[in-house]
N, CA, C and O atoms as CSV, one atom per row, in Angstrom:
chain,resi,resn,atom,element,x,y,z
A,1,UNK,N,N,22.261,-1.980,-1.954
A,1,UNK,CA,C,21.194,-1.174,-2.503
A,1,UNK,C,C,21.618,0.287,-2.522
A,1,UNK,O,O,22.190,0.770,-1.545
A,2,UNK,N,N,21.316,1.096,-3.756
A,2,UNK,CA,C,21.644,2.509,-3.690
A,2,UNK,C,C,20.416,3.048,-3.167
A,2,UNK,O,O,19.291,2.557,-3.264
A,3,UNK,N,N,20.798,4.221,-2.544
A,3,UNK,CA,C,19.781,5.141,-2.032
A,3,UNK,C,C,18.880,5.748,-3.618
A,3,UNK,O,O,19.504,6.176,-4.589
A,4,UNK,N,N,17.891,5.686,-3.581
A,4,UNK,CA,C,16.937,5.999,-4.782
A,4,UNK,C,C,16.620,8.033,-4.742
A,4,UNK,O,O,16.542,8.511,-3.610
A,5,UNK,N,N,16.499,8.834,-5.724
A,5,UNK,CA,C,16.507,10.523,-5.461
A,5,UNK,C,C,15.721,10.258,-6.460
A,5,UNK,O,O,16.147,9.614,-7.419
A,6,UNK,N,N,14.426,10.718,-6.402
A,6,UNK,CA,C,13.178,10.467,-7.316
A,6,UNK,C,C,14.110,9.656,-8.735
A,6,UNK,O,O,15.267,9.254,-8.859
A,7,UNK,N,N,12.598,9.704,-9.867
A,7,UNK,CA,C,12.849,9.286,-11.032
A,7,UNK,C,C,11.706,7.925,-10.671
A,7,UNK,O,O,10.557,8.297,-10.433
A,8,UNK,N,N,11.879,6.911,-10.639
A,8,UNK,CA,C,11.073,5.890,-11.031
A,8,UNK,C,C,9.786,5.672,-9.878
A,8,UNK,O,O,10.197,5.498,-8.731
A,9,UNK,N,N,8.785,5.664,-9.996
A,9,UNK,CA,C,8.155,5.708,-8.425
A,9,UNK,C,C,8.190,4.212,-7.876
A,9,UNK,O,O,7.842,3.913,-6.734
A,10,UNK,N,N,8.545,3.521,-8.608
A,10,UNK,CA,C,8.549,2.020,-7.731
A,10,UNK,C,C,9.518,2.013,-7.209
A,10,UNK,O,O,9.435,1.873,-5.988
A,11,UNK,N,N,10.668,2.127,-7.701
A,11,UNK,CA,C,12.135,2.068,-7.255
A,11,UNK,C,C,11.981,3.123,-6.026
A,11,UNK,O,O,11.934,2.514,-4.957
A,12,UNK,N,N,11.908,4.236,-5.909
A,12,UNK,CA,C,11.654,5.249,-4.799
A,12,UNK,C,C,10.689,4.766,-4.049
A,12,UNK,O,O,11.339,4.678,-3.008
A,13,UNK,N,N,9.189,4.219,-3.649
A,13,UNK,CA,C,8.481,3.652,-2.709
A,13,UNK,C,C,9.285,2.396,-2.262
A,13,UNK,O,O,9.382,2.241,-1.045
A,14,UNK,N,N,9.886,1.462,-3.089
A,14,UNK,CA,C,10.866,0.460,-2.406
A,14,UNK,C,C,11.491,1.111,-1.097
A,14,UNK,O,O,10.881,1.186,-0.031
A,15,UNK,N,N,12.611,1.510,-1.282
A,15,UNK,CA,C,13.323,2.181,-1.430
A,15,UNK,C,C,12.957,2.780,0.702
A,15,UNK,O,O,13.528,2.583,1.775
A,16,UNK,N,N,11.503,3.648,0.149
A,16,UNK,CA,C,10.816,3.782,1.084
A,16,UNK,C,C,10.468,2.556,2.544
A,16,UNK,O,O,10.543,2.514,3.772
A,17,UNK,N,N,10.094,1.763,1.450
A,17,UNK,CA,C,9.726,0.405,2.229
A,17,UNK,C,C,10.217,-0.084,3.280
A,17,UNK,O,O,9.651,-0.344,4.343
A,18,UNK,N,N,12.001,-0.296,2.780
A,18,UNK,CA,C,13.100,-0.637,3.182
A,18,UNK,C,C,13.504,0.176,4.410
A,18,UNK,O,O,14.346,-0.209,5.222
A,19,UNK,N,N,12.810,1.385,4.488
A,19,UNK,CA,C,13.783,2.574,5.280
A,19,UNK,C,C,12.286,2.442,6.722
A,19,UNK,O,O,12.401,2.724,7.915
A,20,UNK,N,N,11.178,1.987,6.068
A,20,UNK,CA,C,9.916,1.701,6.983
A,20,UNK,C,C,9.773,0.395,8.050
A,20,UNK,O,O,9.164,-0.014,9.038
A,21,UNK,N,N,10.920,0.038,6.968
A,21,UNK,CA,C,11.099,-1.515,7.892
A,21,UNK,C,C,12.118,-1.451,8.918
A,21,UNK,O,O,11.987,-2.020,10.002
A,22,UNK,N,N,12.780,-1.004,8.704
A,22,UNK,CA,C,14.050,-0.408,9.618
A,22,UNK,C,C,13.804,0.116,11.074
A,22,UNK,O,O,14.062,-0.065,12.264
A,23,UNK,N,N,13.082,0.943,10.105
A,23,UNK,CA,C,12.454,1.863,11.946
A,23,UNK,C,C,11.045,1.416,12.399
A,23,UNK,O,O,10.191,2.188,12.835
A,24,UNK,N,N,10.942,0.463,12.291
A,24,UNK,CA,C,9.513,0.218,12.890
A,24,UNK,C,C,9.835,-1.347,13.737
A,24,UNK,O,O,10.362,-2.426,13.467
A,25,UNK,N,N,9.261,-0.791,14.726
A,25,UNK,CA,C,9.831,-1.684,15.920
A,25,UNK,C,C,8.351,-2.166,16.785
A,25,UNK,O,O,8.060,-1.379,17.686
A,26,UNK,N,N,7.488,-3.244,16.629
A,26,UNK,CA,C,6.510,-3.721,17.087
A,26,UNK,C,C,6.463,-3.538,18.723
A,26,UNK,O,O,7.465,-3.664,19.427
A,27,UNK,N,N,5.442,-3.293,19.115
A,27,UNK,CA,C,5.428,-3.046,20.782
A,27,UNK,C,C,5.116,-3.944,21.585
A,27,UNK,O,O,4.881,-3.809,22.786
A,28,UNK,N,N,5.090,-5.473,20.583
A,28,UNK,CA,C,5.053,-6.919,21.499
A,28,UNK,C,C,4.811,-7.662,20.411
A,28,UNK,O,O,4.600,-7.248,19.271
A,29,UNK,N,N,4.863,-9.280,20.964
A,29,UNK,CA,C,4.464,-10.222,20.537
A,29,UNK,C,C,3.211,-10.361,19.438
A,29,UNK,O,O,3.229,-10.801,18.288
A,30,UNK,N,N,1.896,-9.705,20.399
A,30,UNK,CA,C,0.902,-9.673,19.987
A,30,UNK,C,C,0.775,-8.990,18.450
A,30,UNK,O,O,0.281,-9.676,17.555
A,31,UNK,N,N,1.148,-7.879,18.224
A,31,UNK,CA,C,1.386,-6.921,17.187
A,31,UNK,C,C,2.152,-7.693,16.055
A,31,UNK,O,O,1.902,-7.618,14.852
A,32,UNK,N,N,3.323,-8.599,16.771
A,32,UNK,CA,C,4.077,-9.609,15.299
A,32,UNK,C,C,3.492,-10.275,14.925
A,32,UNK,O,O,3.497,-10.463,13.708
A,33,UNK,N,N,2.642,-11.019,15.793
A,33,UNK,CA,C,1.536,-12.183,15.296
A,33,UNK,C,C,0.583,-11.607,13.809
A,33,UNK,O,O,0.579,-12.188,12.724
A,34,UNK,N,N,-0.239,-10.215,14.179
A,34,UNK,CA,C,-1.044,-9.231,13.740
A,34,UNK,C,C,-0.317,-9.112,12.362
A,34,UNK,O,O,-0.933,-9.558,11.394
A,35,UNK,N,N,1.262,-8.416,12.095
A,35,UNK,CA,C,2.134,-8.240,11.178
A,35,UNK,C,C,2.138,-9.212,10.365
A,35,UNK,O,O,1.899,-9.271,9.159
A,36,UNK,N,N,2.519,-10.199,11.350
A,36,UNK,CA,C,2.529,-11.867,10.177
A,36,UNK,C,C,1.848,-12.243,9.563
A,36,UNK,O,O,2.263,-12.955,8.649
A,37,UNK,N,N,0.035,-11.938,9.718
A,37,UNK,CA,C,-0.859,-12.338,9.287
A,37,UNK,C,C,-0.925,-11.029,7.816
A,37,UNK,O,O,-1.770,-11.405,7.003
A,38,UNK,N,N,-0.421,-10.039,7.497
A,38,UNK,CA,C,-0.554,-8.744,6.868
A,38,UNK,C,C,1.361,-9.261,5.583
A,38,UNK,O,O,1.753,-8.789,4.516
A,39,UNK,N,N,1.774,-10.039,6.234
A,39,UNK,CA,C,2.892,-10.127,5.174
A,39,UNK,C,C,2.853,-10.730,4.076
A,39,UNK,O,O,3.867,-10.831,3.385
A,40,UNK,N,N,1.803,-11.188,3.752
A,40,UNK,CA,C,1.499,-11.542,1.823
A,40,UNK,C,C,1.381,-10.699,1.580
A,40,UNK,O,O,2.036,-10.465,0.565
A,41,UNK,N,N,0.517,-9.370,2.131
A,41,UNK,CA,C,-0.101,-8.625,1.005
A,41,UNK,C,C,1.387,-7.609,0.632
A,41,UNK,O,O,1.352,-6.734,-0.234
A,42,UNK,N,N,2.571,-7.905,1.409
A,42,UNK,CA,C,3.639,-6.853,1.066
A,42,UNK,C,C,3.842,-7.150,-0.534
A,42,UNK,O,O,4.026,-6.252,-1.356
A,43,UNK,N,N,3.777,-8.613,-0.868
A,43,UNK,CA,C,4.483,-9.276,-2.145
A,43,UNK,C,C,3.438,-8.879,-2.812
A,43,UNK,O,O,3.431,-8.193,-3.834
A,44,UNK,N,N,2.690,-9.243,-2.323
A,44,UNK,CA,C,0.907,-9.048,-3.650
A,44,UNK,C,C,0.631,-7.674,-3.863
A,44,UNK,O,O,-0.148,-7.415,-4.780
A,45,UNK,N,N,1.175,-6.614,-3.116
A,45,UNK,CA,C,0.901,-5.067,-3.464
A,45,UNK,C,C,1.875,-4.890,-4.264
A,45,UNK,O,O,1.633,-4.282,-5.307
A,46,UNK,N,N,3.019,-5.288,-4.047
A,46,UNK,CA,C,4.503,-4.968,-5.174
A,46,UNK,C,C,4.020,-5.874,-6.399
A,46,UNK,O,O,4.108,-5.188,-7.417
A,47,UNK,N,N,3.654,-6.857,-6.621
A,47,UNK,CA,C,3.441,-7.704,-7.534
A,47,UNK,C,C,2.610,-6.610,-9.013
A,47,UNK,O,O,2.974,-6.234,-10.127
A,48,UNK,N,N,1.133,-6.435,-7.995
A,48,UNK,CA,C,0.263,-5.758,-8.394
A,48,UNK,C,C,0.446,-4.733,-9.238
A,48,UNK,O,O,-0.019,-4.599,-10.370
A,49,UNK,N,N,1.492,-3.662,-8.333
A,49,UNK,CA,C,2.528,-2.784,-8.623
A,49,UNK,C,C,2.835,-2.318,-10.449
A,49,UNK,O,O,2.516,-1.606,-11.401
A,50,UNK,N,N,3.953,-3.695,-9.772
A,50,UNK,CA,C,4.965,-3.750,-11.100
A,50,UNK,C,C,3.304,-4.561,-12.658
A,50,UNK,O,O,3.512,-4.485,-13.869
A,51,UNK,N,N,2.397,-4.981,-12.255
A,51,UNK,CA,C,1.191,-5.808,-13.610
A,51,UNK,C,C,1.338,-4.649,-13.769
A,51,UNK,O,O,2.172,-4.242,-14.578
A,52,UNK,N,N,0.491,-3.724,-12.967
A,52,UNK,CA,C,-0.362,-2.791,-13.180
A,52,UNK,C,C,0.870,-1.945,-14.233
A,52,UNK,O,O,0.627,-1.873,-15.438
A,53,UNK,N,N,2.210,-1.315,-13.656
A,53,UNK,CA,C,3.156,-0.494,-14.784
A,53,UNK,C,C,3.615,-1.511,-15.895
A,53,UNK,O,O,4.306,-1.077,-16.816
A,54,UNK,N,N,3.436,-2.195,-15.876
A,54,UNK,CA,C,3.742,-3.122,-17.405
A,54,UNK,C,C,2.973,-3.070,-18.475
A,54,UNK,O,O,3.299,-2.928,-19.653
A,55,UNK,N,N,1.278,-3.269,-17.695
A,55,UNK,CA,C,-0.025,-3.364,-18.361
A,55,UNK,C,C,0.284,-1.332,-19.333
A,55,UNK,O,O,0.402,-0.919,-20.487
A,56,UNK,N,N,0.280,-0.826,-18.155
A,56,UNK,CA,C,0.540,0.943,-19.016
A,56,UNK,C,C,1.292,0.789,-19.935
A,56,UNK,O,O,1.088,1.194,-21.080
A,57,UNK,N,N,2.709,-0.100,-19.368
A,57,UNK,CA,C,3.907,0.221,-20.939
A,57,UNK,C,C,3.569,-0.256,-22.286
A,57,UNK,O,O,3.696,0.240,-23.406
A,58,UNK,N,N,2.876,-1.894,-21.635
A,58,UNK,CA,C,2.507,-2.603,-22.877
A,58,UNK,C,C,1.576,-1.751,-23.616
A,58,UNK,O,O,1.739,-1.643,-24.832
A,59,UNK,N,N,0.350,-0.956,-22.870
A,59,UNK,CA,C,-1.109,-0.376,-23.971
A,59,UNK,C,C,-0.730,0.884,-24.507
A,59,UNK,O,O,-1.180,1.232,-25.598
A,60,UNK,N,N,0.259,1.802,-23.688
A,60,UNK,CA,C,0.999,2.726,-24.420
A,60,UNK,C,C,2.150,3.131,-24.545
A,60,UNK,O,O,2.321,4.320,-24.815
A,61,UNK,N,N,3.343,2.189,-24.372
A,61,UNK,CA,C,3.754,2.661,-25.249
A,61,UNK,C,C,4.718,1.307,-26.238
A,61,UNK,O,O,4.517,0.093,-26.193
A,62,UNK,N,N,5.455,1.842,-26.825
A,62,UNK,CA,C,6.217,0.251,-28.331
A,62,UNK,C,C,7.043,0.297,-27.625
A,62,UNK,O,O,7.944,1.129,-27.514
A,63,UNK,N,N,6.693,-1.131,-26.737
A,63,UNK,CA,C,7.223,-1.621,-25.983
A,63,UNK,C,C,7.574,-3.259,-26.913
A,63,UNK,O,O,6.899,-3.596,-27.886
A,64,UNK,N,N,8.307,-3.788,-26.563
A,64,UNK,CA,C,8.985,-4.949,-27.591
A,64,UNK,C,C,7.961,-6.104,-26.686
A,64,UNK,O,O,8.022,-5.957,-25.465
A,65,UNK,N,N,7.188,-7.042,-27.113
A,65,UNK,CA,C,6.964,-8.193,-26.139
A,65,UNK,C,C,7.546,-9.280,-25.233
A,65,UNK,O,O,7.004,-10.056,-24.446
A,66,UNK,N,N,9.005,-9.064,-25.642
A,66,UNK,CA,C,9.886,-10.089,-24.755
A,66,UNK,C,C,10.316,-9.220,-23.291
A,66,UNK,O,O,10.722,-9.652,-22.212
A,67,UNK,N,N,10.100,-8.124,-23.656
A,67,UNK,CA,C,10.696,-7.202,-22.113
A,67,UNK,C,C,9.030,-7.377,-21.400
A,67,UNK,O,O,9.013,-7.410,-20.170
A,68,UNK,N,N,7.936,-7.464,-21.982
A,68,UNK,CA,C,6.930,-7.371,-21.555
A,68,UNK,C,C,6.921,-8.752,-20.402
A,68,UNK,O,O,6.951,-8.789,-19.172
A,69,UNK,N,N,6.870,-9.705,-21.352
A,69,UNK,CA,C,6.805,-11.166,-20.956
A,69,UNK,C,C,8.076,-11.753,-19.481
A,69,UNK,O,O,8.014,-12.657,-18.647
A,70,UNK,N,N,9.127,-10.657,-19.799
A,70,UNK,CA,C,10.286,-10.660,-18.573
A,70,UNK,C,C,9.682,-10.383,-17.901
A,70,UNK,O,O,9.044,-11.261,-17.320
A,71,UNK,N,N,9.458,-8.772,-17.484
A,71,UNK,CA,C,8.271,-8.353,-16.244
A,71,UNK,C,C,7.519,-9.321,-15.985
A,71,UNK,O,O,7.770,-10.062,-15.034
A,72,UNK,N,N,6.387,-9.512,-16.829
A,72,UNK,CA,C,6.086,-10.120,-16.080
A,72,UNK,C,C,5.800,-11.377,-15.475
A,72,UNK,O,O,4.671,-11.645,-15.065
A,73,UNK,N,N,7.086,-12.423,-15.374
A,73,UNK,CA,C,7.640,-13.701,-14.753
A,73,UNK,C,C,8.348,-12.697,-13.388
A,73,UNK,O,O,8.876,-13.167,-12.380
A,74,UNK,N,N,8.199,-11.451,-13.663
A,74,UNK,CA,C,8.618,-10.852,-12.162
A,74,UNK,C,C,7.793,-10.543,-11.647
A,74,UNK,O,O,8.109,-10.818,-10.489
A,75,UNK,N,N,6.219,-9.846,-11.591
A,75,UNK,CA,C,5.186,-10.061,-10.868
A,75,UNK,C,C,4.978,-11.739,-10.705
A,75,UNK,O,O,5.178,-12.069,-9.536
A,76,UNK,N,N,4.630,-12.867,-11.575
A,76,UNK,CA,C,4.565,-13.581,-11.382
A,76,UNK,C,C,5.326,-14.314,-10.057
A,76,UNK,O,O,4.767,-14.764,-9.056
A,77,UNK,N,N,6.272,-14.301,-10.257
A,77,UNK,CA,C,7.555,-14.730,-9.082
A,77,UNK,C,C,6.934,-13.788,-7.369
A,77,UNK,O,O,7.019,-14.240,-6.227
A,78,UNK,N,N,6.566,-12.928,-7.644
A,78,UNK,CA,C,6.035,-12.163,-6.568
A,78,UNK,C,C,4.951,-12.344,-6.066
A,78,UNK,O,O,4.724,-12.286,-4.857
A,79,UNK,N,N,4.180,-12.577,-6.907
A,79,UNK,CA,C,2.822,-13.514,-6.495
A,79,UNK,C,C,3.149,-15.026,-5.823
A,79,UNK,O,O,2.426,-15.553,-4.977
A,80,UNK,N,N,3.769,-15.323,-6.098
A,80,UNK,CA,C,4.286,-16.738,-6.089
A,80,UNK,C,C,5.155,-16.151,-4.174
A,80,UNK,O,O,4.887,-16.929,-3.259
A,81,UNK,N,N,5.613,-15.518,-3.983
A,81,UNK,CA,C,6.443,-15.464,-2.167
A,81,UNK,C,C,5.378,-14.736,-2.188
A,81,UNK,O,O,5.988,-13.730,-1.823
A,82,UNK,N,N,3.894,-14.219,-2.341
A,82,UNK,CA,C,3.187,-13.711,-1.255
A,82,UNK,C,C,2.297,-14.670,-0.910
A,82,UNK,O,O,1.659,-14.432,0.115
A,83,UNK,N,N,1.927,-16.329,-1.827
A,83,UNK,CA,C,1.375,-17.148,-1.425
A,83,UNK,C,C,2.150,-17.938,-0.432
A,83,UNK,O,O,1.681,-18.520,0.546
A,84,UNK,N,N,3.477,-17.884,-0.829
A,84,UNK,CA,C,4.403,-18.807,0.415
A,84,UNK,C,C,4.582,-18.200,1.850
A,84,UNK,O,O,5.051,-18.750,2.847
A,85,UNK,N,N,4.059,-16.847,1.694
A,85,UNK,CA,C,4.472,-15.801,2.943
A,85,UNK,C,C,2.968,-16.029,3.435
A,85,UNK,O,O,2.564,-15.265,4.312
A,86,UNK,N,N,1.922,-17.220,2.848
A,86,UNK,CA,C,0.863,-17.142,3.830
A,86,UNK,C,C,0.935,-18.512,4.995
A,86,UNK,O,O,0.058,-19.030,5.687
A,87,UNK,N,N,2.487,-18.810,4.823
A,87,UNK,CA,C,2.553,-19.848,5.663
A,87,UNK,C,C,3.262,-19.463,6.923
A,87,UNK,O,O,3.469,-20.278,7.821
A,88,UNK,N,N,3.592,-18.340,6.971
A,88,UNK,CA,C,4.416,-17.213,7.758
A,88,UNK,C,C,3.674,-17.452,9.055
A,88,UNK,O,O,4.071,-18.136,9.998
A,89,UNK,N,N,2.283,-16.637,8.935
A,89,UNK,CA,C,1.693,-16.408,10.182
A,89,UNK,C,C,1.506,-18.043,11.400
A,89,UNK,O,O,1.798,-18.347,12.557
A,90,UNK,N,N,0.646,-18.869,9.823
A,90,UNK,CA,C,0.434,-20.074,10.830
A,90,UNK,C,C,1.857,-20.860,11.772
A,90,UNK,O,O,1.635,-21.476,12.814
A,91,UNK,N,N,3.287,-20.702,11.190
A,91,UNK,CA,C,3.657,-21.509,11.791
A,91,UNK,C,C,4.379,-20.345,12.985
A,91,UNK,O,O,4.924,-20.742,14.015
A,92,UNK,N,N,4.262,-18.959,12.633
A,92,UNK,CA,C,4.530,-18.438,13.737
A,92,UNK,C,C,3.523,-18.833,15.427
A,92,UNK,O,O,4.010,-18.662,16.545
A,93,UNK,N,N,2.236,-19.312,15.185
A,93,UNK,CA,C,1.358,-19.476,16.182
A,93,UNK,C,C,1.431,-20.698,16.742
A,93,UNK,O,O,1.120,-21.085,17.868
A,94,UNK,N,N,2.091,-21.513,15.374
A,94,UNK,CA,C,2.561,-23.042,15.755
A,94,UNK,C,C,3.456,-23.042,16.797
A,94,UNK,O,O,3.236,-23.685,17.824
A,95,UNK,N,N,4.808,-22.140,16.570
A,95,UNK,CA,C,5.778,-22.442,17.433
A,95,UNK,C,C,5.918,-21.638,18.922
A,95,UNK,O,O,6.675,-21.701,19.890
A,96,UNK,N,N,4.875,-20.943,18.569
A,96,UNK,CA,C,4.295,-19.859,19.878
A,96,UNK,C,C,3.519,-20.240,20.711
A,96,UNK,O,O,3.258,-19.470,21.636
A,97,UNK,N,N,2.852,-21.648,20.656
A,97,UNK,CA,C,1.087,-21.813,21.024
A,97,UNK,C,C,1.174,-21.629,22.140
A,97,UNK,O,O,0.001,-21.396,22.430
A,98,UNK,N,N,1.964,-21.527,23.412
A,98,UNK,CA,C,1.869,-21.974,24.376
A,98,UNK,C,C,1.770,-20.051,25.019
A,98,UNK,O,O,0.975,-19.438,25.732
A,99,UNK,N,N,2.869,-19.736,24.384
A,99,UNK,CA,C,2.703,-18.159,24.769
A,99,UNK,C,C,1.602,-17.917,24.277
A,99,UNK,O,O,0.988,-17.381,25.199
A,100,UNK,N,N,0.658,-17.988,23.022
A,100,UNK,CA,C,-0.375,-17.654,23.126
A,100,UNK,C,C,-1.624,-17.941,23.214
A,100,UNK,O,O,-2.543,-17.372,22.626
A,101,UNK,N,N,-1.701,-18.986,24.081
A,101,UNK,CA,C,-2.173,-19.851,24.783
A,101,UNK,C,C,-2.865,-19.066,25.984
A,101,UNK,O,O,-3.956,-18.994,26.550
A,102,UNK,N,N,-1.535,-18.499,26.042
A,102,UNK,CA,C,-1.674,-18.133,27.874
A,102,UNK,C,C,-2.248,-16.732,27.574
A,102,UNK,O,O,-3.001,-16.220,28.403
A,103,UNK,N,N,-1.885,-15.984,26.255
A,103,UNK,CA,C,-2.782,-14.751,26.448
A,103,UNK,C,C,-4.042,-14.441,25.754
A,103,UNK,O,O,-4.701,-13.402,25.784
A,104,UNK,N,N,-4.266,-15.630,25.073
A,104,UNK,CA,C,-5.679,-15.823,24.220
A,104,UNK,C,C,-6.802,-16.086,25.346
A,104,UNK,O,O,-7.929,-15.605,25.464
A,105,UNK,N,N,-6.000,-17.145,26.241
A,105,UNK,CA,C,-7.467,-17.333,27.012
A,105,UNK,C,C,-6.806,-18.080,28.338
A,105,UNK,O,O,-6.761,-19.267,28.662
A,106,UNK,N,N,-6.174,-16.521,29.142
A,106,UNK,CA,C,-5.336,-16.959,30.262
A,106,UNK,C,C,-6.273,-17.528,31.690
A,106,UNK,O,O,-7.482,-17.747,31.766
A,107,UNK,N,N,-5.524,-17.622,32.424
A,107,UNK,CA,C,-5.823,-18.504,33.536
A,107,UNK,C,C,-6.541,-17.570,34.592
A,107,UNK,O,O,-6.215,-16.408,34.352
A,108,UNK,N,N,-7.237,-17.636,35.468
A,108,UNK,CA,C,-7.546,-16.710,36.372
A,108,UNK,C,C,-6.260,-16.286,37.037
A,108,UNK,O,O,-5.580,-17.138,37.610
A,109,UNK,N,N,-5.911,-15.113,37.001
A,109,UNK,CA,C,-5.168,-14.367,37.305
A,109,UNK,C,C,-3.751,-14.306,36.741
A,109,UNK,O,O,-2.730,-13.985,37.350
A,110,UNK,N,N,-3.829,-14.530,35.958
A,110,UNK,CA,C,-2.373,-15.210,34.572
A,110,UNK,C,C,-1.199,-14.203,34.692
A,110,UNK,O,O,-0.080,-14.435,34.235
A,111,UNK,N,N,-1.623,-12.808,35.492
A,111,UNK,CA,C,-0.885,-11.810,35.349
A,111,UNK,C,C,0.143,-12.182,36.834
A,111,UNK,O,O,1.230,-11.626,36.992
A,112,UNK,N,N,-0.247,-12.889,37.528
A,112,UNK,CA,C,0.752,-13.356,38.660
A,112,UNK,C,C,1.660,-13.705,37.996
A,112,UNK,O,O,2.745,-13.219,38.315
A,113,UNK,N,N,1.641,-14.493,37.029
A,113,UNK,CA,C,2.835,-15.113,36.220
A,113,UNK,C,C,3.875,-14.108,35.885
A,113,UNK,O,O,4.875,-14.624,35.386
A,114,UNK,N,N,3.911,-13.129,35.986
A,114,UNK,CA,C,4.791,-12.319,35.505
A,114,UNK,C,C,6.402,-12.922,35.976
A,114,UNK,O,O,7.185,-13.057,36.916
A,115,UNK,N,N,6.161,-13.169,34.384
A,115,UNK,CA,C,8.119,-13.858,34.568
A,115,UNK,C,C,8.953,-12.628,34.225
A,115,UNK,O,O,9.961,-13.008,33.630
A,116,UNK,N,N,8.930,-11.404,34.356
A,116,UNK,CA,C,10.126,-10.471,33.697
A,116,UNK,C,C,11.223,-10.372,34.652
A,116,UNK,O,O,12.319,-9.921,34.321
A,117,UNK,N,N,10.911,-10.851,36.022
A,117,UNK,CA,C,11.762,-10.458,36.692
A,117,UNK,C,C,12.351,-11.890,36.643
A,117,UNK,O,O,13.548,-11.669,36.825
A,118,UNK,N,N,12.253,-12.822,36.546
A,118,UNK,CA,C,13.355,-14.287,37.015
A,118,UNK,C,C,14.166,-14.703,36.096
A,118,UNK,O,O,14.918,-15.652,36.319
């Protein structure tokens, strides 16, 4: 990927995205769970995105209809991994249940458990 220096604003908020994902470092478990449940809407906001600047090119300006119809099988396609990214969260809780098990609705005194040290 090249580094983006203005000019297109999608390409530059990408761009952004990429550099947001990088440095952002969750402060537990709990918070990824939270994340996981929030990762469709990454695809469905870009999707949205790119309708919404197509819909502008197509109403103003002479734009050819086959570049139209390309775009958009590329929102389409994007819509399409933010419905598959809603299977993200559940099987993250699937393969977790037990860890969050224990902090959904822990045991009397659950905090004895503290395994960090063994």
């Amino acid at each position: 990927m090249t580094q983006i220096q203005g000019g297109f604003p999608l390409a530059t908020i990408a761009a952004e995205l990429n550099a947001a994902a990088a440095a952002y470092e969750p402060p537990d478990m709990w918070t990824v769970s939270t994340d996981l449940k929030q990762l469709p809407d990454v695809f469905a906001n870009v999707a949205l995105a790119l309708r919404t600047y197509t819909q502008r090119l197509e109403g103003q300006y002479p734009i050819d209809q086959a570049v139209v119809q390309e775009i958009g099988q590329l929102y389409t396609g994007l819509a399409q991994l933010a419905q598959a990214a809603q299977g993200v969260e559940p099987l993250f809780r699937q393969v977790h249940e037990a860890d969050l098990r224990r902090g959904e609705t822990p045991r009397i005194s659950e905090e004895k458990w503290d395994v960090s040290g063994v």
